[in-house]
C-alpha positions, 0 to 999 in steps of 0.5 A: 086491258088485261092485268097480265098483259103489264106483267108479261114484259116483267116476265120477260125482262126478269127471264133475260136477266137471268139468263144475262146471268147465266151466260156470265157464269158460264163464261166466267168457268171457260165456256163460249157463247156460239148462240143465244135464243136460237130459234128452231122449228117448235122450240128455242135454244137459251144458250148454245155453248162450246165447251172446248170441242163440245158443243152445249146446249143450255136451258136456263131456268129460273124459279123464285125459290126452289119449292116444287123441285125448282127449275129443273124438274120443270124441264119434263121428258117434253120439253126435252124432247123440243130441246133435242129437236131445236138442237138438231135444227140449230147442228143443220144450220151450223155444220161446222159443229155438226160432227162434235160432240154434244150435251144438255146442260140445265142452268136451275135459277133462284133467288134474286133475278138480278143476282140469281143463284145457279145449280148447274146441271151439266149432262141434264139429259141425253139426246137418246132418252128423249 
């Protein structure tokens, strides 16, 4: 076998943790858990929030340490792209929110996975500049 096939679940169990984490902290500031890893045609959804009538679509992003920008300049103008595109996917298959007002959050994860510490980054990007 190949090394990295052992540290894959690492990868995985570290990025569910942080995400876990990040769900706490949003909840913990109001916000409401309409979704988690929604998957769409070309892209997945980490979170998918309300906050109030606003429905938040959150990318969650973890780095060790925050040397090359850090989890949020990871998020480039493709991966925005995949995001708005999930998104409309997930508003099609939810048309209960499909009139609401949207936003694209980025959760920048760093230090320790299992206590991580966040920038949140409300309003990241718009649909349009994509």
């Amino acid at each position: 076998r190949w090394p990295m096939a052992r540290a894959e679940p690492d990868l995985r169990a570290r990025g569910d943790a942080v995400e876990a984490a990040a769900l706490r902290f949003l909840e913990a500031d109001g916000l409401r858990l309409l979704a988690r890893n929604a998957s769409a045609r070309g892209g997945e959804l980490d979170l998918v929030m309300a906050d109030g009538a606003t429905v938040v679509f959150v990318e969650v992003r973890y780095r060790a340490d925050a040397a090359f920008g850090g989890g949020a300049a990871s998020v480039d103008a493709r991966k925005r792209r995949k995001l708005v595109r999930a998104a409309q996917v997930w508003l099609l298959r939810h048309p209960r929110h499909a009139n609401a007002p949207c936003r694209f959050d980025v959760m920048a994860a760093s230090g320790d996975p299992a206590t991580p510490t966040f920038d949140w980054l409300r309003d990241a990007f718009r649909a349009d500049d994509c």
